[in-house]
BATOR-580951 format. One line per 2 residues: number of its first residue (from 0); their letters; for each residue z, x negated, y of C-alpha. Coordinates in Angstrom, 1 decimal. Example, Ala and Ser with C-alpha at 12.3 -4.5 7.8 and 13.67 -1.06 7.14 Angstrom:
% BATOR-580951
0	AS	7.8,-12.3,-4.5; 7.1,-13.7,-1.1
This chain:
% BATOR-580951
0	XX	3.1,-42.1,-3.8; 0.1,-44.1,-3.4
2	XX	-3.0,-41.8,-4.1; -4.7,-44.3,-6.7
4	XX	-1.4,-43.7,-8.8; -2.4,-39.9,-8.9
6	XX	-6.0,-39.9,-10.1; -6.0,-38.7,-14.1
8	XX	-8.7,-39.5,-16.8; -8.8,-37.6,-20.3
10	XX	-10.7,-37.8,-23.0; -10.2,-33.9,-23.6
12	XX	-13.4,-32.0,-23.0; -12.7,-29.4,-20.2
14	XX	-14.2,-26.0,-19.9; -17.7,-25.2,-21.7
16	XX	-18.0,-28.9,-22.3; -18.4,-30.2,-25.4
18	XX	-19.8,-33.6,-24.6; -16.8,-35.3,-26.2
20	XX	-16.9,-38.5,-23.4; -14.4,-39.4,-21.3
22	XX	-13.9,-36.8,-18.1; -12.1,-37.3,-15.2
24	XX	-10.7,-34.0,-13.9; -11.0,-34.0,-9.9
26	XX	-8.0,-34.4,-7.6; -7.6,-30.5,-5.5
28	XX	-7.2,-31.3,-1.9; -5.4,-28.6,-0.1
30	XX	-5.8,-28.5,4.0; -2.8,-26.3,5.4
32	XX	-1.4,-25.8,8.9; 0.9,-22.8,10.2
34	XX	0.3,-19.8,7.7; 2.8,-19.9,4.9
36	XX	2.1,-17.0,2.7; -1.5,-17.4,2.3
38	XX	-1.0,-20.5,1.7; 1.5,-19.3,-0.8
40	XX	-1.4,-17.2,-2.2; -3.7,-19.8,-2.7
42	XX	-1.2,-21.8,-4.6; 0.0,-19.2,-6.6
44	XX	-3.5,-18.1,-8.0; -4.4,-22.0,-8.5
46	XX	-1.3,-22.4,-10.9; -2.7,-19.7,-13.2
48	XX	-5.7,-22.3,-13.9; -5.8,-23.5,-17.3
50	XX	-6.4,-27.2,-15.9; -3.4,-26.9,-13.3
52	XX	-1.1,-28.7,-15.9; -3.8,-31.3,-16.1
54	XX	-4.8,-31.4,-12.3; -3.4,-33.8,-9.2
56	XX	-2.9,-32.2,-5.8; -2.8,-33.5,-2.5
58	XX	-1.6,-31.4,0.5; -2.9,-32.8,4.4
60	XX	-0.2,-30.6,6.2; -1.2,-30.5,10.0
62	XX	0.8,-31.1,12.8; 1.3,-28.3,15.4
64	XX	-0.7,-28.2,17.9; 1.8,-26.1,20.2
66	XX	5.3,-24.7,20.6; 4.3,-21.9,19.1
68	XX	2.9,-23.3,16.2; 6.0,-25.4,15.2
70	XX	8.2,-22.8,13.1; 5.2,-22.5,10.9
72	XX	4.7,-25.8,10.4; 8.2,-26.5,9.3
74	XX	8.0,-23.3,7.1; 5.1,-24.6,5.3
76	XX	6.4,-27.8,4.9; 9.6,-26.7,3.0
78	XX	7.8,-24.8,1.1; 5.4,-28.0,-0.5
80	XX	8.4,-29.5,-1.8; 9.2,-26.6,-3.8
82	XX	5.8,-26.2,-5.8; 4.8,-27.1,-9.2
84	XX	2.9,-26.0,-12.4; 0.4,-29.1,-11.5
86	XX	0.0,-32.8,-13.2; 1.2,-34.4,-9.6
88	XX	2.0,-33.4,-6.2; 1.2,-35.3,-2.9
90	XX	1.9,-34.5,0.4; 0.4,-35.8,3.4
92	XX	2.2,-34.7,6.8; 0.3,-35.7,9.5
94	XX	1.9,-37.3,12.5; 0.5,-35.7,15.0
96	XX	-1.9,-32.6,14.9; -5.8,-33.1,13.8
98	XX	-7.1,-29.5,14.2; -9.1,-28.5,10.8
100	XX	-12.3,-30.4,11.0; -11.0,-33.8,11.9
102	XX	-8.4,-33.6,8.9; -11.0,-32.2,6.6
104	XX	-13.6,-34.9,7.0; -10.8,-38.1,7.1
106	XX	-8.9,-36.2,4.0; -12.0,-35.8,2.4
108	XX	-13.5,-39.4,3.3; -9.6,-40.6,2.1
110	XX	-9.7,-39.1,-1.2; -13.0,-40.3,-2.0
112	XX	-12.8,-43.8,-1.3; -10.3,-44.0,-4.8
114	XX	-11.9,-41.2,-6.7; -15.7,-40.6,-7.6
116	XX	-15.4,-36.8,-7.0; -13.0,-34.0,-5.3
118	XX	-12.4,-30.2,-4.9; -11.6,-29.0,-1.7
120	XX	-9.7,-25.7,-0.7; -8.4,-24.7,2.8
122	XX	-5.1,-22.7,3.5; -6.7,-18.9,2.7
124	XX	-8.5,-19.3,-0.5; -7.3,-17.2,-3.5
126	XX	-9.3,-18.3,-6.8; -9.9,-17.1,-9.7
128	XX	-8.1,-18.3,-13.2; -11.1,-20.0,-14.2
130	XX	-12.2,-22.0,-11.1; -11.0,-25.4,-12.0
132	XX	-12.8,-24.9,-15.2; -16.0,-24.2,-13.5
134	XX	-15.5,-26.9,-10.9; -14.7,-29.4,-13.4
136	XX	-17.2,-28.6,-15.5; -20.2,-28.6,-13.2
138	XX	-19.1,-31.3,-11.2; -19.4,-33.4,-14.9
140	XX	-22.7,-31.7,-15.3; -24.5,-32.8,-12.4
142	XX	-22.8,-35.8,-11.4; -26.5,-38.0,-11.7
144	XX	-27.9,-35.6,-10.4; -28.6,-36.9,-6.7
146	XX	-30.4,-33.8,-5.3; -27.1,-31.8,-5.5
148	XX	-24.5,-32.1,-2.9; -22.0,-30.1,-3.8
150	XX	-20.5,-26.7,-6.2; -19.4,-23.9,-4.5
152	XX	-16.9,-21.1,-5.9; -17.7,-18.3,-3.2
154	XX	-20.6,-16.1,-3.2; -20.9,-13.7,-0.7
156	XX	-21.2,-9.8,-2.3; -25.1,-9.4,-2.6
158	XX	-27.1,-7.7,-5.1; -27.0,-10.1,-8.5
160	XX	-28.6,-7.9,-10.7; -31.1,-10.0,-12.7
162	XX	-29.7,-13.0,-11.2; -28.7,-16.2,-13.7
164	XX	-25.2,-16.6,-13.9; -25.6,-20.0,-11.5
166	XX	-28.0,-21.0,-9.3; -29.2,-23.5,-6.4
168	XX	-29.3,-22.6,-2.9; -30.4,-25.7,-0.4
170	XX	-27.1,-26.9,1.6; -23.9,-27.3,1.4
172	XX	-20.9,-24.8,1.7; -16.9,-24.4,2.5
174	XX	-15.1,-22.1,0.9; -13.6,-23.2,-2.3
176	XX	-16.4,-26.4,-3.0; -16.4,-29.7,-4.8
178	XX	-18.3,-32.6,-4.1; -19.0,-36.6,-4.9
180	XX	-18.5,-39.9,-3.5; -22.6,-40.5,-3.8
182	XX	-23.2,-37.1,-1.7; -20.4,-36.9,0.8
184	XX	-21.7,-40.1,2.2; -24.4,-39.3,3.6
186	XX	-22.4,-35.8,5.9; -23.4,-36.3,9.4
188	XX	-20.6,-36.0,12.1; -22.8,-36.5,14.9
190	XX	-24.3,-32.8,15.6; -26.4,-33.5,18.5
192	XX	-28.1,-35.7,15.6; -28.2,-33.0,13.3
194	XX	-29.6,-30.3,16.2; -32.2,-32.5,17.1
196	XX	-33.2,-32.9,13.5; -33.1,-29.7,13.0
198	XX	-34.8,-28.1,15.7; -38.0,-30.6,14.5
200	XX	-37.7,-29.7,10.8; -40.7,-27.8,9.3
202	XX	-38.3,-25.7,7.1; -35.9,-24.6,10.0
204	XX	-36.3,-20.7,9.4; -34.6,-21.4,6.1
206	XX	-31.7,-23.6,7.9; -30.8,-19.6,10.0
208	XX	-32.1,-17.7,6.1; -34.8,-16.5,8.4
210	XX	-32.8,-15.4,11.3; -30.5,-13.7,9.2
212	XX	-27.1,-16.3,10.1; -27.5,-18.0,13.5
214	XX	-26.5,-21.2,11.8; -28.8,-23.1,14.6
216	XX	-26.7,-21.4,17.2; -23.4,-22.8,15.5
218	XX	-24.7,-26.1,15.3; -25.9,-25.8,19.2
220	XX	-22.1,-24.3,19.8; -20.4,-27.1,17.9
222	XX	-22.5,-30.0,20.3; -21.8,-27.9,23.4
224	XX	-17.7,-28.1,22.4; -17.7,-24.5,21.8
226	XX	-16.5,-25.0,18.5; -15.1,-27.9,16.3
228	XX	-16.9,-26.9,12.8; -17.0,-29.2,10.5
230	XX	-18.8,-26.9,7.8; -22.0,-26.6,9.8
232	XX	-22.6,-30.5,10.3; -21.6,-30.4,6.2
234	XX	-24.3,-27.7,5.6; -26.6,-29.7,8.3
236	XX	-26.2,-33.1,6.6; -27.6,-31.7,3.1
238	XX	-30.2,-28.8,4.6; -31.8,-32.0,5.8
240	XX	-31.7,-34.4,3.2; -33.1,-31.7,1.1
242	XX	-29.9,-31.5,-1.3; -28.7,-27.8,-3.0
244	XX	-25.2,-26.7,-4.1; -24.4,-24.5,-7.2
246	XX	-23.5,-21.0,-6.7; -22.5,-18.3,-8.8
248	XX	-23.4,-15.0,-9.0; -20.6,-13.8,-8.8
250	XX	-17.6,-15.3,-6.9; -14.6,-17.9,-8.1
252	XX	-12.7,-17.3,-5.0; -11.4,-14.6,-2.3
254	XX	-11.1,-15.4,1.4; -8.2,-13.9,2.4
256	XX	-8.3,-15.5,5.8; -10.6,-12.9,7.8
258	XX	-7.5,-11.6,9.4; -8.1,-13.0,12.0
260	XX	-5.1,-15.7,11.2; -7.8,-18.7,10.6
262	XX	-9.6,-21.4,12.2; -13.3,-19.8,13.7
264	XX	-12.6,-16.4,11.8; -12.5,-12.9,13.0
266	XX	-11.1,-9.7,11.2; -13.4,-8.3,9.0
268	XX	-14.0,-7.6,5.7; -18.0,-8.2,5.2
270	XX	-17.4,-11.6,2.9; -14.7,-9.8,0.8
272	XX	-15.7,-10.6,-2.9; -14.2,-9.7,-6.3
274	XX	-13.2,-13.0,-8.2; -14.4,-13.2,-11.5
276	XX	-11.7,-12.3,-14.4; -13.8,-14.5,-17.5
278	XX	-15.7,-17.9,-17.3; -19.7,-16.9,-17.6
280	XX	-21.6,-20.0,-19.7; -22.6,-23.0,-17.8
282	XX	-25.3,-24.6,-19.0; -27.7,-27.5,-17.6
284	XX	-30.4,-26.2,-15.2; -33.8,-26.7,-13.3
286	XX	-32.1,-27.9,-9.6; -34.9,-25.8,-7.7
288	XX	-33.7,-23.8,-5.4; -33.9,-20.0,-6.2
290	XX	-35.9,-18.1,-4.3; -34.8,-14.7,-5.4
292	XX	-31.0,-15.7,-4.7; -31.7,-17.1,-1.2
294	XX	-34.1,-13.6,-0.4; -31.0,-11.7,-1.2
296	XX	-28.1,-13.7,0.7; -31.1,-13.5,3.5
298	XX	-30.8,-9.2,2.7; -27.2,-9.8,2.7
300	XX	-26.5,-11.3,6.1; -28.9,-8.8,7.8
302	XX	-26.8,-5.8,6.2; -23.8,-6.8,8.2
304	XX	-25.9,-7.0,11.3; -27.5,-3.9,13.6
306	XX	-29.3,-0.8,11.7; -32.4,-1.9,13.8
308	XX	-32.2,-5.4,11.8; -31.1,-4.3,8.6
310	XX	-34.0,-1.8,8.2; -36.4,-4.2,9.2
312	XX	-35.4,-7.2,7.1; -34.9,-4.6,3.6
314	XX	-38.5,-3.6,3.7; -39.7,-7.4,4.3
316	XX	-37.2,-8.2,0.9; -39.0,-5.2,-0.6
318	XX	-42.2,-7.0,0.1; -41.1,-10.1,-1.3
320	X	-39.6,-8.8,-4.5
């Protein structure tokens, strides 16, 4: 099926809209490779959307990169034909096998060139019932808006007591995000690019939440061939041009994948969130970034690091708030 016959317009407000104009709901792409029942997961929890009657889906199913990895392959692949619940279902095999950041930045690229915006999950997201709704929703609300780069439906667990149910956070992010045409043009693949830029950029203790991720490190990593990420040259490309991404204060989706079963993952269960179980109010806000928010993923990404660290960086938050 050709993918411009699979791209759906309503006039049917979604969500918390109520702007009565015409609203395309975006197309779900859905990277998968070897792991069959979290994949299975991740479908299942995305048919108990609302908007999965109403939503297209395209599946990029990898190729095996080994032996080994061939029986999952094919196990995942009969599975695809079997699902439903959504408005259309299209498969991509690939021929041969990409690896995860080459077939999430041609899918990606792909999709967009016949649709104006796109929501993105990989093989080990579980979401909550309301995620398309809030994707949908914000991706309408802020689609002129040329200073945001994207929407993103994980939070990591930090404190969000007196936090607005939404905010801006400079970047861009991977786990369960939506994006445009208009901002997904200007992600970078070149990472020596984006180091170099990096490394000369006043703000760059921000780019690492002041040395709480070593994002630098896995940009440096990614140039040396250490790693393939994809994500980091996405979070580069905005960081730089200045551009923020929604959050929420509390999470749309569950990573299941920190088994140790993913691509660049380890077991461990520091980035487990509860998915929210209602659909707070979106409404149109200031784009700034917020600087509460940011100091307490900052807190957050030192308390999963050394006591040493973590006692140093709570009294510097304790200043700051």
């Amino acid at each position: 099926m050709p993918i411009e016959a699979c791209l759906g317009v309503t006039s049917t407000p979604c969500g918390n809209l109520k702007f009565g104009e015409i609203i395309l709901y975006a197309p779900v792409v859905i990277f998968a490779y070897d792991r069959l029942e979290h994949l299975r997961s991740t479908i299942n929890s995305l048919q108990l959307n609302k908007l999965a009657p109403k939503t297209d889906i395209f599946i990029y199913s990898d190729s095996a990169k080994s032996k080994k990895n061939e029986e999952g392959v094919s196990k995942v692949r009969d599975y695809l034909t079997s699902i439903t619940g959504f408005q259309s279902v299209t498969i991509i095999h690939r021929a041969q096998n990409f690896g995860l950041a080459k077939s999430i930045i041609s899918g990606v690229s792909e999709i967009l060139k016949t649709s104006k915006r796109i929501i993105v999950l990989e093989d080990d997201l579980v979401t909550s019932p309301y995620f398309l709704n809030y994707m949908n929703d914000a991706l309408e609300m802020y689609q002129e808006h040329s200073e945001v780069a994207s929407i993103h439906g994980y939070i990591y667990p930090i404190n969000n007591k007196n936090l607005p149910n939404y905010f801006f956070i400079k970047g861009a992010d991977c786990w369960g995000w939506a994006t445009w045409d208009r901002a997904w043009q200007h992600f970078e693949a070149d990472g020596n690019l984006l180091l170099e830029q990096i490394n000369n950029a006043p703000d760059k203790a921000d780019f690492d939440f002041s040395g709480g991720y070593k994002y630098t490190k896995m940009l440096q990593d990614q140039v040396e061939g250490k790693n393939n990420s994809w994500a980091i040259r996405w979070y580069a490309s905005a960081f730089l041009r200045g551009m923020v991404t929604l959050y929420p204060s509390q999470s749309f989706v569950h990573n299941i994948g920190n088994d140790g079963s993913g691509t660049h993952s380890e077991t461990t269960n520091h980035f487990d969130a509860d998915i929210l179980k209602h659909y707070p109010p979106l409404s149109l806000n200031s784009t700034k970034e917020n600087t509460v928010a940011r100091a307490r993923i900052t807190e957050y990404f030192y308390s999963t690091r050394p006591s040493f660290f973590r006692r140093a960086i709570r009294a510097i938050m304790r200043r700051i708030r």
